[in-house]
N, C-alpha and C positions, 0 to 999 in steps of 0.2 A: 778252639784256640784262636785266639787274636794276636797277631805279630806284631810286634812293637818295634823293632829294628833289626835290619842284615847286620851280624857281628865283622863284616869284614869290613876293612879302611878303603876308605874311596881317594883316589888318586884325582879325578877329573871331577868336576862341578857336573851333576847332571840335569844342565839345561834344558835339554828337552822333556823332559820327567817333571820338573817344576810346571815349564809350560804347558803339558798338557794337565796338572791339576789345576793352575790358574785360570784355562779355557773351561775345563768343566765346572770350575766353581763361579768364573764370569756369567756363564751362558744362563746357570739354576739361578743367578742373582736377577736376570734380565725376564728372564721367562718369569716371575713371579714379583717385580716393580720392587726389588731389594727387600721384600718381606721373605726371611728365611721359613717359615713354616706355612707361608700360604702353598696353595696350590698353582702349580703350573697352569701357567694359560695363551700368553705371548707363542709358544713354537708348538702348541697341545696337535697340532695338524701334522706336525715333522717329524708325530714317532712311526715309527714300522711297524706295519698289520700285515700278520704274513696272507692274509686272505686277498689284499689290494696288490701286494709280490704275484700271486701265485699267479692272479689274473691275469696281470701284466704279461709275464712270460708266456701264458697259453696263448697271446694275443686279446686278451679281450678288457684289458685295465690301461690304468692312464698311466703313462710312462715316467712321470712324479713320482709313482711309489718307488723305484728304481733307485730314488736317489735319498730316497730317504733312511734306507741303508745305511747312508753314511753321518745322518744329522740325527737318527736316534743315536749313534753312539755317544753325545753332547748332552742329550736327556736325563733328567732323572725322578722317581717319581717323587721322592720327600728326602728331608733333612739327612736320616740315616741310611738312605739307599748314597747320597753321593757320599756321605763320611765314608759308611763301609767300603768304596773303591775306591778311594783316594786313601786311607789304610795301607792295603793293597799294593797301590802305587807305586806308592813313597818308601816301601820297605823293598818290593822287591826290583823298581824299578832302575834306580839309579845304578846296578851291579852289571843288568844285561845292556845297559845303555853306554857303562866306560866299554865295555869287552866289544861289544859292536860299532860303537861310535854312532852320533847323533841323526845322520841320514837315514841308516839301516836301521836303527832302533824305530827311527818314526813309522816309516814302511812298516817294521813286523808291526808296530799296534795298530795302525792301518788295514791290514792284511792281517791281520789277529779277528778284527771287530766282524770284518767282511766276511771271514769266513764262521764265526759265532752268528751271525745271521741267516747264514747260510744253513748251516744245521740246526738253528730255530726251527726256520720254515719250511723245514724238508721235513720234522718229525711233529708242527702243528700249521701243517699247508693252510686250510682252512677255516684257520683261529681269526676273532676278529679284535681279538687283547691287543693292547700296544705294545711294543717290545720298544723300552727304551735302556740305557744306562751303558756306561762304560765296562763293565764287568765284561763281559766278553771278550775285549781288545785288551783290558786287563788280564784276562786270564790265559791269552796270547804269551804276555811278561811271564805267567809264573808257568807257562811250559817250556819257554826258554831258559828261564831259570832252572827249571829241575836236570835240564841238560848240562847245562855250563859249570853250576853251582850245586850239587847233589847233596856234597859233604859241608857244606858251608853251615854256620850253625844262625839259628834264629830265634831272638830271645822273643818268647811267647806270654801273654797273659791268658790262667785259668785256671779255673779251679780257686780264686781268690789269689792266688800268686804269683809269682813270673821267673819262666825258667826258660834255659835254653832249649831246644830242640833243634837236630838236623833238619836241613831243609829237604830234604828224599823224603821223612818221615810225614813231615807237617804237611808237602805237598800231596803226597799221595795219599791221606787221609782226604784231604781237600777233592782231589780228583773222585775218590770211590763215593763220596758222600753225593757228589753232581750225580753219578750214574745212578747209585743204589738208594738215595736215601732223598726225593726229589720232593719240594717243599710248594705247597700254592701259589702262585701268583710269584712265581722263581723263574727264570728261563734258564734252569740246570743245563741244557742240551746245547745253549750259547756256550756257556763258560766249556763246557767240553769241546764243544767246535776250537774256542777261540785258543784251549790248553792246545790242542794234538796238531791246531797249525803254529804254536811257537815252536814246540818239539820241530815242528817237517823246517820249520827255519832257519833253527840250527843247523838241522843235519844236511839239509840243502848245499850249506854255506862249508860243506868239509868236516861237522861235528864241531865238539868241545874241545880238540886239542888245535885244531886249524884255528877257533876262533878265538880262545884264550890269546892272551898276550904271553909269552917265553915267560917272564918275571911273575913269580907264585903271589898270589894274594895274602896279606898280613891280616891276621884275625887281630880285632879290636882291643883285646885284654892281651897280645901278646906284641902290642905296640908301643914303643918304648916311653915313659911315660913325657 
């Protein structure tokens, strides 16, 4: 299933949501000299090898790797790996970004991605693949979302057509597909890290009724026209 839009109305512009698809779609412009379908080569040094991590932490690697934890999240490997998380983004982003407000949202994707790297290279210590892409701090959002927004509905493309579906439904197909159903050259075990630390985000911050706003959310078709 591909999400095509959250049916609920958005009250606030979500600026930070914009800006970080603008960062990830500036950075794949610059790493590849404005050719969309070349290959990355300009930052090809700044993705994360969890083998150059692992070292590091034993003591025995160069403290650079460390920080490239944070500039693979900026990476991607072609065209359709950053469409498919800026997809993602954009659907479920802008919902957890009005309810948290733009500080706190930055953070969890932040501390979304960090810790999607983190359960990379805990469960492929010494791999020497790159782990690049947003998808993990992305998948930070849709574990926040599946807290906040459970019942909320999400019009989906599939099967050649496009319908609604709850969000509880669509996400946690998504979640059991990372653990159960892990696909080559995928870092399934990121988007898990990076889901089960938006969930501890939530719940951190007091749950879904502490961080809702009092005023119920107006679904899209039930907006006056």
């Amino acid at each position: 299933m591909i999400p095509l839009r959250d049916m609920q109305v958005r009250q606030v512009t979500p600026v930070v949501t914009w800006a970080l698809a603008l960062l990830n779609v500036a950075v794949y412009l610059w790493d590849r000299g404005g050719n969309l379908g070349a290959p990355g080569t300009a930052f090809a040094d700044l993705a994360l090898r969890p083998y150059e991590l692992t070292s590091f932490l034993t003591g025995h690697g160069d403290p650079v790797a460390a920080l490239k934890v944070f500039t693979s999240m900026f990476l991607h490997g072609n065209l359709w790996h950053l469409v498919g998380n800026l997809v993602f983004l954009c659907v479920f982003g802008p919902a957890v970004e009005e309810a948290l407000g733009g500080p706190a949202y930055g953070g969890l994707y932040v501390l979304a991605g960090l810790a999607a790297a983190a359960a990379h290279v805990f469960v492929n210590s010494g791999d020497f693949a790159p782990l690049t892409g947003a998808s993990g701090a992305i998948g930070g959002v849709l574990g926040a979302y599946f807290v906040l927004f459970p019942a909320a509905r999400i019009q989906v493309w599939a099967l050649f057509d496009t319908f609604p579906v709850a969000a509880w439904l669509m996400l946690s197909v998504w979640f059991v597909a990372q653990v159960f159903l892990p696909q080559q050259g995928v870092a399934n075990w990121a988007h898990v890290g990076g889901f089960v630390a938006g969930m501890a985000w939530i719940l951190a911050r007091g749950g879904r009724d502490r961080v809702l706003k009092p005023t119920p959310t107006i679904e899209a078709d039930e907006a006056t026209p």
